[in-house]
N, C-alpha and C positions, 0 to 999 in steps of 0.2 A: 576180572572175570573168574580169577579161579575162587575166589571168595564163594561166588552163584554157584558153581560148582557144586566144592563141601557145603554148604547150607542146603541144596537139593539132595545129594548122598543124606545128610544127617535126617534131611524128611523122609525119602526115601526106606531108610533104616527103620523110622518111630512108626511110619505107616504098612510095615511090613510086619509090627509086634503088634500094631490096633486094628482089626479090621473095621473099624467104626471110622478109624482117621482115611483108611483107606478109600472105601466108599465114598465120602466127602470129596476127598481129592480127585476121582475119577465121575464125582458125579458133574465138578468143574467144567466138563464137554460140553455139556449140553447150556449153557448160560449163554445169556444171551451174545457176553464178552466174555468167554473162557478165559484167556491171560488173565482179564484183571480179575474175575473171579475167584482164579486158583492165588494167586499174588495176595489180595487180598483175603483167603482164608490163608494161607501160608504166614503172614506177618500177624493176623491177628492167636497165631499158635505160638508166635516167638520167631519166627524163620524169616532171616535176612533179604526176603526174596522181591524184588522188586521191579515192576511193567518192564522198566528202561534197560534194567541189567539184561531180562527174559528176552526184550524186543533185541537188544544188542549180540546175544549172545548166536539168535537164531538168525541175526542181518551177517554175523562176521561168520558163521556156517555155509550161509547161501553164498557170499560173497568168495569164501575159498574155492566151493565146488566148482562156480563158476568160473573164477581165475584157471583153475585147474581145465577146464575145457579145451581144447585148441581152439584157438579163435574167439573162444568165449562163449558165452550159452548165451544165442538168442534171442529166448523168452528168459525174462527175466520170472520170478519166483512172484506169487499174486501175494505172500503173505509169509514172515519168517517166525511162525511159531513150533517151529522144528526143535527147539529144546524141550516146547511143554510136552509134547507129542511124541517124543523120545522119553522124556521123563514117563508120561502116562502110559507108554507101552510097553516099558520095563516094568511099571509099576504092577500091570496086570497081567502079567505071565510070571513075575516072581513069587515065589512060593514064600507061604508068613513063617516067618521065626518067633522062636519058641525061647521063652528067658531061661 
């Protein structure tokens, strides 16, 4: 998991120097399958990033919050794409760096 991690930071990073990489990455929402969309433009750039890691990473998120509940959270989560949508929302409030 921490692998998905640094591989999101280091896009992250490359999409905050390009804003052309950037747009791409945030245009990923709107497809018809956003994960596989962004996973797939992610890995065809070079980046490690892959559905199962993404869908895992956003299922052991929900999975904590909910443990963490007393009693547990009775509605379960409709969908665990809480990492892409953490990554995207960082992505579009972070201000681009300058080399």
């Amino acid at each position: 998991m921490n692998s998905l991690f640094r591989e999101l930071d280091r896009l992250l990073e490359a999409a905050r120097r390009e804003e052309s990489l950037r747009r791409r990455l945030l245009d990923t929402r709107t497809a018809a399958d956003p994960m596989d969309a962004f996973c797939s433009l992610a890995q065809s750039l070079g980046y490690e990033i892959y559905l199962g890691d993404l869908f895992a990473a956003g299922q052991e998120y929900s999975d904590n919050q909910c443990k963490s509940t007393n009693g547990g959270n009775p509605r379960p989560y409709d969908s665990f794409n809480d990492t892409l949508e953490f990554f995207l929302a960082e992505l579009e409030q972070a201000a681009p760096l300058s080399e």
